[in-house]
C-alpha positions as CSV (number, residue, x, y, z in Angstrom):
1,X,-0.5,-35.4,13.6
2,X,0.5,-37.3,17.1
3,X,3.7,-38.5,15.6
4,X,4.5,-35.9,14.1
5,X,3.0,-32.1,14.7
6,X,5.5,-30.6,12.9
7,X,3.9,-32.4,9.5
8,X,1.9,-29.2,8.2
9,X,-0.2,-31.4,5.2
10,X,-1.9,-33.1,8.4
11,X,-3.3,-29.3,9.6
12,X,-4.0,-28.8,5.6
13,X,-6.1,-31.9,5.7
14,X,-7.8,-31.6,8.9
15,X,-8.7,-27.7,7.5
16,X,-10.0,-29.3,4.3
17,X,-12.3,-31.4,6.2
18,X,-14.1,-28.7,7.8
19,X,-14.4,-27.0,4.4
20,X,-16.3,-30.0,2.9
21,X,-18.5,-30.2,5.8
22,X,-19.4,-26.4,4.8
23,X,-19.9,-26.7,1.4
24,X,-22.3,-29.7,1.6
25,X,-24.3,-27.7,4.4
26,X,-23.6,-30.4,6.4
27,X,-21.6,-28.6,9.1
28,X,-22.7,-25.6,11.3
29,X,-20.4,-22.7,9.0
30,X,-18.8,-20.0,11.7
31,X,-16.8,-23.1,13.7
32,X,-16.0,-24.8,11.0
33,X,-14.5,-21.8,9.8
34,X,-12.8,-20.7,12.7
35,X,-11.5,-24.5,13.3
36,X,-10.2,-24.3,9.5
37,X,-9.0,-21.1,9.7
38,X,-6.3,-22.2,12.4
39,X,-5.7,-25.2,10.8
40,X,-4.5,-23.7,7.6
41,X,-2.8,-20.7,9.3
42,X,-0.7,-23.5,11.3
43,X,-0.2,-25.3,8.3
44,X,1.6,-22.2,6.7
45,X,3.5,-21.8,9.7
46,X,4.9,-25.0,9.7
47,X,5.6,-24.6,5.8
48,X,5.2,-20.6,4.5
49,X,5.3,-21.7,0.6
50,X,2.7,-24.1,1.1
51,X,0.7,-22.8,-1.7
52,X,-2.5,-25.2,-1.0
53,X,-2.5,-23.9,2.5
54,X,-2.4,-20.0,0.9
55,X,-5.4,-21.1,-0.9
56,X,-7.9,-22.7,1.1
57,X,-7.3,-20.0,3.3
58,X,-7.8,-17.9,1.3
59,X,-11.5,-19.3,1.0
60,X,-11.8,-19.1,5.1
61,X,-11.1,-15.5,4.3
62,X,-13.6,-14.5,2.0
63,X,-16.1,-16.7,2.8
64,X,-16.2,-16.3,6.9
65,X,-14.0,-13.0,7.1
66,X,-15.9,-11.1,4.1
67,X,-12.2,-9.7,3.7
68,X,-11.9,-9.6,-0.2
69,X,-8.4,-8.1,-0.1
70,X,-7.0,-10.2,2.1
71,X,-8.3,-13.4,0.4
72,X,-7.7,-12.1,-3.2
73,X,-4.2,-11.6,-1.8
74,X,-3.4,-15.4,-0.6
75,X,-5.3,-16.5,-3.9
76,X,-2.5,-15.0,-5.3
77,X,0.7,-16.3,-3.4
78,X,-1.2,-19.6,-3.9
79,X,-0.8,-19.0,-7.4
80,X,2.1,-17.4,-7.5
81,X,3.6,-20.6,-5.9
82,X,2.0,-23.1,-7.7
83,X,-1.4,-23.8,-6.4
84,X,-3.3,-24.5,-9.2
85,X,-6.3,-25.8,-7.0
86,X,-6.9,-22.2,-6.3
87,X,-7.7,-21.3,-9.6
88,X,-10.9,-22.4,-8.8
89,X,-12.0,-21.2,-5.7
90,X,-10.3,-17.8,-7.3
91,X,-12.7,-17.9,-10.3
92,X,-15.7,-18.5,-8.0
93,X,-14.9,-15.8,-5.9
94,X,-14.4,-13.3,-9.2
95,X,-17.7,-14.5,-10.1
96,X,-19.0,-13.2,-6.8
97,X,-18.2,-10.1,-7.6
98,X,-18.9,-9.7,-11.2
99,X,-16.1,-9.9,-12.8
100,X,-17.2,-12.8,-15.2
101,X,-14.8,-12.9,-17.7
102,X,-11.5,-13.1,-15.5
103,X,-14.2,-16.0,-13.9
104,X,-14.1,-18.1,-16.7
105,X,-10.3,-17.5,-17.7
106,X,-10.0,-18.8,-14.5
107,X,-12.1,-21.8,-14.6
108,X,-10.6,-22.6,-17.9
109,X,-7.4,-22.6,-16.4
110,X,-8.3,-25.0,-14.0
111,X,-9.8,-27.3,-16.6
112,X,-6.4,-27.5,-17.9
113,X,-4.8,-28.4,-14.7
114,X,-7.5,-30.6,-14.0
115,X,-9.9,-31.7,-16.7
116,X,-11.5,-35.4,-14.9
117,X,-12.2,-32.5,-12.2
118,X,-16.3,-31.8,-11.6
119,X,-15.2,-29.0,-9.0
120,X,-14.1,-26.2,-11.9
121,X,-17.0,-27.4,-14.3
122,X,-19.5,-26.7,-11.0
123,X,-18.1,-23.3,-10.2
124,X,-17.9,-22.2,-14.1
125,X,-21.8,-23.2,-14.0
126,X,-22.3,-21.3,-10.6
127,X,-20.9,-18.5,-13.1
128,X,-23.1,-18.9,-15.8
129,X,-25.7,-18.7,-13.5
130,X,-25.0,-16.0,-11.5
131,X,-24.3,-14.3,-14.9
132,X,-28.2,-15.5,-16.0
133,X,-26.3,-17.6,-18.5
134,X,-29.0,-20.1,-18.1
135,X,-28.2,-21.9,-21.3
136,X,-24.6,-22.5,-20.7
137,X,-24.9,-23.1,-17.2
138,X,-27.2,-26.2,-18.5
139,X,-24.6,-27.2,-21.0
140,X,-22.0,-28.0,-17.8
141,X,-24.6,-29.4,-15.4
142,X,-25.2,-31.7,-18.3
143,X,-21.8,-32.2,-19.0
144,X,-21.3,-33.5,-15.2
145,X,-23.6,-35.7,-15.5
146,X,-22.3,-38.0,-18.1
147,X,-19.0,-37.9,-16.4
148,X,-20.9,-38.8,-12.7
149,X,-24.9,-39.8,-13.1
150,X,-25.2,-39.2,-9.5
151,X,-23.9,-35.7,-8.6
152,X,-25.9,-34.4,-6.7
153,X,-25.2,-30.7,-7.0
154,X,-25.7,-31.1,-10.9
155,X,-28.9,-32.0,-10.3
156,X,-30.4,-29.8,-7.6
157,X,-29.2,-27.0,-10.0
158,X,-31.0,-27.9,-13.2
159,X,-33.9,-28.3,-10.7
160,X,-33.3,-24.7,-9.5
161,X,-32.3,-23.4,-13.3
162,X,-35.8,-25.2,-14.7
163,X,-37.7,-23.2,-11.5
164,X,-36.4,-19.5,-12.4
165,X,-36.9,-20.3,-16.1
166,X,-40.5,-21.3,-15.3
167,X,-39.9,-24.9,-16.3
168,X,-41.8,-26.8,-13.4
169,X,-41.5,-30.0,-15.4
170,X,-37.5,-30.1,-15.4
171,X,-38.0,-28.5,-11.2
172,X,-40.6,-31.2,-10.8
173,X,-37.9,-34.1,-12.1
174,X,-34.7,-32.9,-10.8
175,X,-35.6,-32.0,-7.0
176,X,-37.5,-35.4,-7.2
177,X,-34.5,-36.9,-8.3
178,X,-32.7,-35.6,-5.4
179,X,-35.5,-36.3,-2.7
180,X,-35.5,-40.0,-3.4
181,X,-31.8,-40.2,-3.6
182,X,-30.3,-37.6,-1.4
183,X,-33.3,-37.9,1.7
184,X,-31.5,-35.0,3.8
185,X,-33.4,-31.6,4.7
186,X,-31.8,-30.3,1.5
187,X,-34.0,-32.2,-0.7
188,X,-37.2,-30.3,1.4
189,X,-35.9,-27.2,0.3
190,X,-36.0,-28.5,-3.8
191,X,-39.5,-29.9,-3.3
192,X,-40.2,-26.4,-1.6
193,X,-39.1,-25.3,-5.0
194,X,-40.3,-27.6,-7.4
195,X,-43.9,-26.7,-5.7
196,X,-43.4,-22.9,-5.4
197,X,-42.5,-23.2,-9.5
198,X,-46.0,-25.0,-9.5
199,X,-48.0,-22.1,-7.8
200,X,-48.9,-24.6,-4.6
201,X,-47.6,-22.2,-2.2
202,X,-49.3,-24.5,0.6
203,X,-47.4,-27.4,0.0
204,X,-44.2,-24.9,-0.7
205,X,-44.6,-23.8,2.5
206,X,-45.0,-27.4,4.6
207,X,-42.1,-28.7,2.7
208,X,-40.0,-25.1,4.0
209,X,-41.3,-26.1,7.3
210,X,-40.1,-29.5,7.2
211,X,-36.7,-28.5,6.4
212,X,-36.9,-26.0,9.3
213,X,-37.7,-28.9,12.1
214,X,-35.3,-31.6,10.9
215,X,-33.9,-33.0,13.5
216,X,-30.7,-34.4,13.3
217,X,-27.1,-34.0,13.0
218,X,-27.3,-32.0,8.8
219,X,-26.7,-28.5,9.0
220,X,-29.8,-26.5,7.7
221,X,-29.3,-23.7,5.6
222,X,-30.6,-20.5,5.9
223,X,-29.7,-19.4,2.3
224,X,-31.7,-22.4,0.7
225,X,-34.7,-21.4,3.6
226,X,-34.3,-18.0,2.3
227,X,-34.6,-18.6,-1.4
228,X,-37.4,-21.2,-0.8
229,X,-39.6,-18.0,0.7
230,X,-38.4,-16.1,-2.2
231,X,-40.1,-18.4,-4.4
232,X,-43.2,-17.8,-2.9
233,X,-43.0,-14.2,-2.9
234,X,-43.2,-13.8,1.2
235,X,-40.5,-11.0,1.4
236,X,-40.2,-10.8,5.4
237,X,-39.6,-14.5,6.0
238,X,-36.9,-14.1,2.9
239,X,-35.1,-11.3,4.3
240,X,-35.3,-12.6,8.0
241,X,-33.4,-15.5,6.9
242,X,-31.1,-14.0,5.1
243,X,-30.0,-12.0,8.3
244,X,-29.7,-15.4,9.6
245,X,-27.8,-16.3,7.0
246,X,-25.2,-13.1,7.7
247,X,-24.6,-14.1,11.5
248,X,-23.7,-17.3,10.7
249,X,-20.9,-16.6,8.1
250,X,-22.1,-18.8,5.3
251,X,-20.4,-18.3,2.4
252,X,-23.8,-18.5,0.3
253,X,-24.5,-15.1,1.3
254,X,-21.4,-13.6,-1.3
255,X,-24.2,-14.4,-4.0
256,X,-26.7,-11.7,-3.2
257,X,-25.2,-9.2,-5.7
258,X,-26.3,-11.7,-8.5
259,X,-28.6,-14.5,-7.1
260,X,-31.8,-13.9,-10.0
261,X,-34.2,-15.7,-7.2
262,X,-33.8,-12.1,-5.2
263,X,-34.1,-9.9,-7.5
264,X,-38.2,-9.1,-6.2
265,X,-36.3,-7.9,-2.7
266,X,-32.9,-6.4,-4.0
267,X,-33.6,-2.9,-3.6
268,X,-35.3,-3.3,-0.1
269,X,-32.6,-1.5,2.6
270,X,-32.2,-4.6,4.7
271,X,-31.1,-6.5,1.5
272,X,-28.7,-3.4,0.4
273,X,-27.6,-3.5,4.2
274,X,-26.5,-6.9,3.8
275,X,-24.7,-6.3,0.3
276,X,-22.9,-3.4,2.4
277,X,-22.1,-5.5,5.3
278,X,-20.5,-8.4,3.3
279,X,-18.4,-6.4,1.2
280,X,-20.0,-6.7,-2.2
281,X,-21.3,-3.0,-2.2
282,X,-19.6,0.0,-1.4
């Protein structure tokens, strides 16, 4: 970017670099937003049918800015120009907001463009999920993993799935799994789980707390420490962090409409506040 600032794919990439930071909770969400945010606008700038550019923003948008309109609208030049990496990130964000089949039409079109690509398959699963389409969402999770043994979010998810169907044994494995090979504050919140789906709300709760002291330079999430307390039923702690959750822009919180781990707290006020204040509730 030093040689040459006028190169708008170097602004692209630095705003991509914030954005996988984010999505692996390993970076603190509102300034890695903001510094993405001004990466990609510069980027379009520099280059104003850069449909990648249109795209990613288009993620900063709805993810940090809760603006649906204005994201759905640069999903859309992005596609309009070309960008068919945004047919992904557009399908997630339809799945957000219930509209399930245009989702997976989208996903599928994705698949197409892309289909050694776990990205799509992961966001078609976050679908099925969302949708409580708990046996296809296991289908794809098992599907990543005989393309790549080792992904982590294909894991943590079958632990989560096996946890709200009840199935402690599958939690039990899976957020074990990801403990021993993943040892980042993360994994505390699957243990959390995997003992929560147990009915040890004692060691639930130590294993929540761990996660909560980490020290270190990992990002700690107050969606994960929000559904943890979920798990074991404590209502205030849930919704506390989940106000947490709201001031620091995390784009987690665009699940709430459909996350099935919530559903005990989803007609409290303070939850239908938050649906409000994020967009996904009139």
């Amino acid at each position: 970017m030093q040689k040459d600032p006028q190169y708008a794919r170097a602004y692209y990439g630095i705003g991509n670099e914030e954005i996988a930071l984010i999505h692996f909770t390993a970076g603190d969400p509102k300034p890695g937003f903001e510094r993405a945010r001004a990466a990609f606008r510069r980027a379009i700038e520099l280059d104003p049918e850069f449909a990648d550019a249109h795209g990613v923003l288009a993620i900063v948008l709805y993810n940090a800015d809760w603006d649906w309109p204005s994201a759905e609208r640069e999903a859309l030049t992005a596609l309009r120009n070309g960008g068919h990496a945004t047919h992904t990130f557009y399908g997630w964000a339809l799945a957000t907001r219930g509209r399930f089949r245009e989702a997976q039409e989208q996903f599928r079109i994705a698949e197409d463009f892309d289909p050694l690509s776990l990205g799509p398959r992961f966001d078609q699963m976050l679908a099925f999920y969302l949708e409580r389409r708990y046996a296809d969402a296991k289908s794809v999770l098992n599907g990543m993993l005989q393309m790549k043994p080792d992904a982590l979010d294909a894991h943590a998810f079958l632990g989560l799935i096996g946890a709200v169907e009840h199935d402690c044994a599958t939690a039990d494995r899976e957020f074990e799994w990801c403990a021993r090979t993943f040892p980042m504050p993360v994994s505390k919140f699957g243990l959390a789980v995997a003992s929560a789906c147990r009915g040890d709300q004692q060691s639930s709760r130590a294993y929540l707390k761990q996660m909560m002291e980490a020290a270190g330079p990992d990002y700690i999430s107050p969606y994960q420490i929000a559904l943890g307390f979920a798990f074991i039923h404590d209502k205030e702690a849930a919704l506390t962090y989940l106000g947490k959750l709201a001031e620091a822009r995390e784009g987690q919180i665009l699940y709430l409409k459909y996350e099935p781990v919530f559903d005990e707290i989803r007609s409290d006020p303070r939850y239908l506040e938050l649906e409000r204040r994020t967009g996904l509730a009139p």
